[in-house]
N, C-alpha and C positions, 0 to 999 in steps of 0.2 A: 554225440555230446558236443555244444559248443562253449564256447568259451566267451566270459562274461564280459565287459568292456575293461572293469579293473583289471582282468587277465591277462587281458589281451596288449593293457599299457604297458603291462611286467615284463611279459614276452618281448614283445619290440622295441618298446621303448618311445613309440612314436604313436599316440593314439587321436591327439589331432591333425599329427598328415597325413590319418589311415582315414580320417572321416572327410576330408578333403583332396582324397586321389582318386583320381578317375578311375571308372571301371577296367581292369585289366592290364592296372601298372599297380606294382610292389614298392611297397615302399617301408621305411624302418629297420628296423633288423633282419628282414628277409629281405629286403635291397641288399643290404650291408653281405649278409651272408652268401647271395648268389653273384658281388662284387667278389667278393673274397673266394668262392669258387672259382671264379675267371682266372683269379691270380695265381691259383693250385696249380692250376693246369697251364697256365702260361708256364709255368716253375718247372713242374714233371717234364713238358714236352721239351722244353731247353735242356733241363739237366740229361736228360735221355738223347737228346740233338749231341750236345757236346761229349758224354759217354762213348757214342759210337762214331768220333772224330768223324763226323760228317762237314760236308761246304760251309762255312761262312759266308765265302758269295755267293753261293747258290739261295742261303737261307737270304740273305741282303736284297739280291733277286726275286723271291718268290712269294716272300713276306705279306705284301700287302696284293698277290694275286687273286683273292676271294672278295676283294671289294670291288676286283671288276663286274661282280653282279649286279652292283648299282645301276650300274648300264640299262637294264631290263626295267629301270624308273622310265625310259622314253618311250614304253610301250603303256604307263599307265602305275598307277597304284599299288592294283590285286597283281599285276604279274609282278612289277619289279620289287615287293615283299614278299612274292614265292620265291624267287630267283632268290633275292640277297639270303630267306632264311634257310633255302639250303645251303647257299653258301658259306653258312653261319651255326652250321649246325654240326655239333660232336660225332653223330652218328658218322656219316660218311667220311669222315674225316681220320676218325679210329678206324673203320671197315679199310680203311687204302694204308696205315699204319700197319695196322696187325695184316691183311695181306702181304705187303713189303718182308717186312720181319719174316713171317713164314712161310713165305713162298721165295725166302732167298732176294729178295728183289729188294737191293739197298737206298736206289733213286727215288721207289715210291714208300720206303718208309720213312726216310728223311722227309716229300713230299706231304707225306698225313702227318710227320712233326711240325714242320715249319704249317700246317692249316690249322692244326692243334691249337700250336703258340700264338695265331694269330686268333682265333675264335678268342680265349681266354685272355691277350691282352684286351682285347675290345669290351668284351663282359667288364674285365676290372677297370677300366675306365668308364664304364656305364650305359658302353653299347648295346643293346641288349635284339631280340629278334622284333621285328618288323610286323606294324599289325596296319594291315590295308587300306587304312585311314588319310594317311600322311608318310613323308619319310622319317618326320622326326619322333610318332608315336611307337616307342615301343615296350616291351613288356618289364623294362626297370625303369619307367618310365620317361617320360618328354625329354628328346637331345636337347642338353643345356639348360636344364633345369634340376635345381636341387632333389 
């Protein structure tokens, strides 16, 4: 079933900067909505950080450790957007979280908090994962652009 163009204005809200964004950037209400994801989870992983009176300087410390994927931008385009988007990505992030938690291991679940909170600040700011283009193409679309 697809949805008709008036639908689709209803839905988003945005239906002429759906017909003028590039292929494989979101925009309108599903921007707004996987923005506003980012922020969820920026929230849970703090409020769950400070719960289990975990480092402050450690979180201060380690915070912005997943942007040294950028790094892997010197090797070229396709690498340094695999690099950053695992670095940027929930799965492993939760995987080193919930190992922590249950396997007893407090450093590495404070660890997947503080990559948690940092994935999901960058989402709600409009970070979003990396498409092998450009650094600044990515899937919420173009850094620095509405």
């Amino acid at each position: 079933m697809t949805a008709s163009a008036s639908q689709t204005e209803l839905i988003t809200g945005a239906a002429s900067s759906a017909s003028r964004a590039a292929p494989g950037f979101v925009t309108g209400g599903v921007r707004i909505a996987l923005r506003l994801e980012g922020l969820a989870a920026f929230a849970a992983a703090m409020a769950i950080y400070a719960r289990n009176d975990f480092s402050w300087p450690a979180f201060a410390l380690l915070v912005l450790t997943p942007d040294l994927a950028m790094l892997a931008y010197f090797a070229g385009h396709r690498v340094g957007a695999l690099s950053y988007n695992l670095a940027h990505t929930y799965v492993l992030a939760l995987a080193l979280t919930l190992a922590g938690f249950f396997g007893g291991v407090p450093f590495a679940a404070a660890g997947g908090l503080i990559w948690i909170a940092h994935i999901g600040f960058d989402r709600a700011l409009g970070y979003g994962l990396k498409y092998p283009t450009a650094f600044g193409d990515t899937h919420l679309g173009r850094i620095g652009q509405r």
